[in-house]
N, C-alpha and C positions, 0 to 999 in steps of 0.2 A: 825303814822308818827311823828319821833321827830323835834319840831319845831328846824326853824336854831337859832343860834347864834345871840346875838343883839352884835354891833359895839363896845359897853362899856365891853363885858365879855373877858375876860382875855385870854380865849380859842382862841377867832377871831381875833385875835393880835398874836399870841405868834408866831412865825416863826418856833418851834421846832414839829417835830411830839408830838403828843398825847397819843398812844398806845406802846406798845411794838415795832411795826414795822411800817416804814414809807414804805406808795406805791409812787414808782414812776412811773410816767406815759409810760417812753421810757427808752429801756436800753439803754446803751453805742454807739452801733451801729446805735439805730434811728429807731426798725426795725418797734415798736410802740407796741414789747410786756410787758406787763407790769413785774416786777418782785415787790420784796419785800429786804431793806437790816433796817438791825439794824443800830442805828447810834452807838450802841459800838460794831458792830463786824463790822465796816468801820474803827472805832478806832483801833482796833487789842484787844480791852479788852476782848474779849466772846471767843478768842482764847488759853489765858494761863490755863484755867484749860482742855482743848483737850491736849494741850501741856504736860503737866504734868503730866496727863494721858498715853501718848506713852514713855513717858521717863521711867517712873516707871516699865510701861511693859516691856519693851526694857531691862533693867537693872535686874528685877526681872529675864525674859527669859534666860538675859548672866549670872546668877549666878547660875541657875538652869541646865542650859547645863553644864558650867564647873564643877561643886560640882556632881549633881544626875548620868549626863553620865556616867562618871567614875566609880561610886559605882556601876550605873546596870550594864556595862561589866564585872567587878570583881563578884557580884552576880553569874549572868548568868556562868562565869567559872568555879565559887564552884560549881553551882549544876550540872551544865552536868558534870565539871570534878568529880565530886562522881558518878553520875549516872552512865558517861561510867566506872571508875573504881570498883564499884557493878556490870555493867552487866560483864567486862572482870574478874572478879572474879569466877560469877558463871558460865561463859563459863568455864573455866581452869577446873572446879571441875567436872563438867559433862564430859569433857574431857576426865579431868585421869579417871575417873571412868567408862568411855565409854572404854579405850585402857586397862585398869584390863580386864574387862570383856572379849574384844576380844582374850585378848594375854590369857588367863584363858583353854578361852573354845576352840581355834585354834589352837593353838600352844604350850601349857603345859601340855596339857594330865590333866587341872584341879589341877594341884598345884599353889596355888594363889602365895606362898612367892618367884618364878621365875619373875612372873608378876610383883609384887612391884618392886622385886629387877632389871629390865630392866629398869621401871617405873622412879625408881628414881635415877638408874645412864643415862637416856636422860635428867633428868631436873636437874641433878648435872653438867653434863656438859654444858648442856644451862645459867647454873646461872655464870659458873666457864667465858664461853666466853662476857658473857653481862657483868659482875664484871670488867673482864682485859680492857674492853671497857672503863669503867667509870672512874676506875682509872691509866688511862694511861696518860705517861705525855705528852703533844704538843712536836711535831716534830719541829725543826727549821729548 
């Protein structure tokens, strides 16, 4: 058991806590539970580096949203826009080469150069209507 304090030692005088934390006996209310406060975070000094902590985040977070956001929607639209333009590619090739085959063997009696040539006057005239489309001038 550490003996107490004599009257002359500097510790038995001093009115300041001792340790990192002062106990106080009763909180604010009275209710006689005890708690614990710092005399510099009563000060507000043990609060500026929590402070500057949330700000940093805060700040890093709004630079990261504005700058990275942006870049992964643009990302994101390269690749699915190639992906679906790779699979709408290889759809069309299986396509035509699905409607050769049928127009071949149904309907040409097996002369393929019928079949191309039906082949590529549907997708002559689907280019010629999606073309007039594109460069047509606005209505007023």
């Amino acid at each position: 058991m550490p003996e107490p304090a004599s009257p002359t030692d500097p510790r038995a005088t001093d009115p300041r806590p001792t340790g990192p934390a002062a106990v106080v006996p009763r909180d604010a209310a009275g209710s006689g539970a005890r708690r614990t406060t710092s005399a510099s975070t009563a000060l507000g000094v043990d609060r500026w580096p929590a402070q500057a902590t949330d700000t940093i985040v805060k700040v890093v977070d709004g630079v990261r949203d504005k700058t990275t956001g942006p870049i992964t929607k643009l990302a994101r639209a390269i690749v699915f826009g190639t992906f679906a333009a790779v699979v709408g590619l290889v759809a069309l090739v299986v396509l035509s080469v699905l409607l050769v085959r049928f127009m071949n063997n149904y309907f040409f009696d097996h002369n393929v150069w019928i079949a191309h040539l039906v082949l590529g006057a549907l997708f002559t005239v689907a280019a010629v209507v999606v073309w007039s489309k594109a460069v047509a001038e606005p209505s007023r």
